[in-house]
C-alpha positions in Angstrom: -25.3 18.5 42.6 -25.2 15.9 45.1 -22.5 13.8 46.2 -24.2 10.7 45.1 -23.8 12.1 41.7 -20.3 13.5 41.9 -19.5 9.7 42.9 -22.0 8.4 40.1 -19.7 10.1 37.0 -16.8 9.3 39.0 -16.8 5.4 39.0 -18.0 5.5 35.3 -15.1 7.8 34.5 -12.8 5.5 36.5 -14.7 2.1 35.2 -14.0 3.9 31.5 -10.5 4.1 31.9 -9.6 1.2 33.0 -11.2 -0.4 30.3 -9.0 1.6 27.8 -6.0 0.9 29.6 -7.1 -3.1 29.4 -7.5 -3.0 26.0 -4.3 -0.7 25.2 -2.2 -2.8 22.8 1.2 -1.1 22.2 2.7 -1.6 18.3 6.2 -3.1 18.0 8.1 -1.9 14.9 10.3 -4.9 14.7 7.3 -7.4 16.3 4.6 -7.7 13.4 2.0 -10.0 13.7 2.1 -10.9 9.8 5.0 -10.7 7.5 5.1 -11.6 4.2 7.2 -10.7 0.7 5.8 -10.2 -2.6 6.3 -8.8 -6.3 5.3 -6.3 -7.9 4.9 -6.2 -11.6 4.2 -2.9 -13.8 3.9 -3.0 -17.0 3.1 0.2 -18.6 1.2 0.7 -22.1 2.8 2.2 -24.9 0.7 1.7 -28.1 2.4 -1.6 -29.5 1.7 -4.1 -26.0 -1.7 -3.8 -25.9 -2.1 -7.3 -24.9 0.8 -7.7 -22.3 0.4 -3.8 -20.1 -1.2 -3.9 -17.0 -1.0 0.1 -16.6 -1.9 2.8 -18.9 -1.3 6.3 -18.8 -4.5 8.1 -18.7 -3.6 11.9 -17.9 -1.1 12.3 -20.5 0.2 16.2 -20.0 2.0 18.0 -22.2 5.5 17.7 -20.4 6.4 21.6 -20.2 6.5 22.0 -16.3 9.2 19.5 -15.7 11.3 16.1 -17.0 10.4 14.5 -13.9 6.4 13.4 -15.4 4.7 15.5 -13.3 0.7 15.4 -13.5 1.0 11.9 -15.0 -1.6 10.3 -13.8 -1.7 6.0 -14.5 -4.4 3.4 -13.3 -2.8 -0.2 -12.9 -3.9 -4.0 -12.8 -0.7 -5.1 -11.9 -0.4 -8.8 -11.3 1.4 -9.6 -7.5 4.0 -13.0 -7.5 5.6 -14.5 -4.6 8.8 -14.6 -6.5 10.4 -12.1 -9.2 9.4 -13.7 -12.2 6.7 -11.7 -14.2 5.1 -15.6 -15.8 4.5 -16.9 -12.1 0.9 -17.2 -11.3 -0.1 -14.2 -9.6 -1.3 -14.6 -5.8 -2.8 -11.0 -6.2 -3.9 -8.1 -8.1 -2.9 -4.5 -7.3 -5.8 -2.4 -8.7 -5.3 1.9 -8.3 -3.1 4.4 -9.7 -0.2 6.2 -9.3 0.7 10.0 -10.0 3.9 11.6 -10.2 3.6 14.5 -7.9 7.3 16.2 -8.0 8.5 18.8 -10.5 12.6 18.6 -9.8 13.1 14.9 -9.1 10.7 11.2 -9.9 8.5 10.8 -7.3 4.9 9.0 -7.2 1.9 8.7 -4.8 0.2 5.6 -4.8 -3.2 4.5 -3.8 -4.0 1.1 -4.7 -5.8 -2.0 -2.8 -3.8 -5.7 -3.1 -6.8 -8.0 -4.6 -5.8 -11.8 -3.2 -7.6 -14.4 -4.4 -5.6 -17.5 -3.9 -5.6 -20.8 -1.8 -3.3 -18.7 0.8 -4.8 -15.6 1.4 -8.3 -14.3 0.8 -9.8 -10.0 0.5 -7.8 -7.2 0.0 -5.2 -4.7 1.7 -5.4 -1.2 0.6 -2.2 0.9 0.8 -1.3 4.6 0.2 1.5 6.8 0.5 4.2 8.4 -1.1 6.9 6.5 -3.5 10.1 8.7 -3.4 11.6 6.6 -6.3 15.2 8.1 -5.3 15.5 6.2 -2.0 16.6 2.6 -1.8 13.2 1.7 0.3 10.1 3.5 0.9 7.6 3.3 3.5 4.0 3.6 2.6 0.4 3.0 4.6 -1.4 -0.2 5.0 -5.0 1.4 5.8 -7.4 -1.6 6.2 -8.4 -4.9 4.5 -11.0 -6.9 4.4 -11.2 -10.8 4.2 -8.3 -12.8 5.9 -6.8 -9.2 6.4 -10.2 -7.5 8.0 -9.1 -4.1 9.6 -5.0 -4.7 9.3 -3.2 -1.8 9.9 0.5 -2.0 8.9 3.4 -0.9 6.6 4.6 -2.1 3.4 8.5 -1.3 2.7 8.8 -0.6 -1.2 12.2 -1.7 -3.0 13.2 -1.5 -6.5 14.1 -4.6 -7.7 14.2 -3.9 -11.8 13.6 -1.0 -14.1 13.5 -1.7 -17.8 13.4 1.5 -19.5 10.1 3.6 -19.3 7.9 0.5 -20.4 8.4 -2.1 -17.1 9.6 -1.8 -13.4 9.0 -4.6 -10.5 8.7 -3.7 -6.5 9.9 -5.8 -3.7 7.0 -5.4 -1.0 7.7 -6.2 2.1 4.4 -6.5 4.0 4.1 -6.0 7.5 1.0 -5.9 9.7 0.5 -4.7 13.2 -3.1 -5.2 13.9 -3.8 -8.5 12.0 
């Protein structure tokens, strides 16, 4: 090979990397570029509410492995409210499921997308990751979105905020996005 060429691949190499190192954009944990808080809702079917659940439990094992549900498998329409009360019009829709994946303690694995359809916000964010019920907050994936969120990339921090028996819980999400 020539020099010429030797020189050629250089300068693209070179021309290549400084391009990356242009467009390298560093993520700030405590910087996002979008933040935002919303609620949760779960209300889970149990033969009587028929008109009021927004989840149902479509695996239904027999419950010999463990007390913990594991292998339940539920698909949700959950409606999303900027404030804790259930009766406030929803600015969202969490459509996917959940599935409790732990024998010894409660523990779920979500995979859902947030629906918005509102004057604020517009497409969807869809989020995965694991719910470890026992921990005061939880950290799970914001993946993409489309719309007002197109391509986001982020974290949304799970809280408890209410538990009423086996039939009804409400989340605090905290929503934060790093590529907006």
């Amino acid at each position: 090979m020539e020099k010429s060429s030797y020189f050629k691949i250089l300068s693209i190499i070179l021309s290549s990397s400084c391009f990356l190192i242009a467009n390298f954009k560093t993520l700030k944990p405590e910087k996002p570029c979008k933040r935002f808080v919303l609620y949760y809702h779960d209300i889970l079917f149990n033969v009587t509410n028929t008109a009021n659940a927004t989840s149902a439990n479509v695996s239904n094992p027999p419950n010999v492995i463990s007390d913990f549900n594991f292998g339940m498998l539920v698909v949700f329409d959950d409606p999303i409210t900027v404030d804790q009360k259930l009766v406030s019009t929803p600015v969202a829709r969490a459509q996917g499921f959940y599935l409790y994946d732990m024998k010894t303690t409660y523990n779920a694995w979500f995979a859902y997308t947030l629906v918005f359809n509102s004057s604020e916000y517009n497409g969807t964010l869809s989020i995965m990751g694991a719910d470890i019920i026992g921990e005061k907050t939880r950290d799970l994936s914001i993946v993409g979105g489309t719309g007002d969120f197109f391509m986001a990339r982020g974290v949304v921090t799970f809280s408890t905020d209410a538990v009423e028996g086996l039939g009804y819980f409400r989340l605090k999400m905290d929503i934060k996005l790093y590529e907006c």
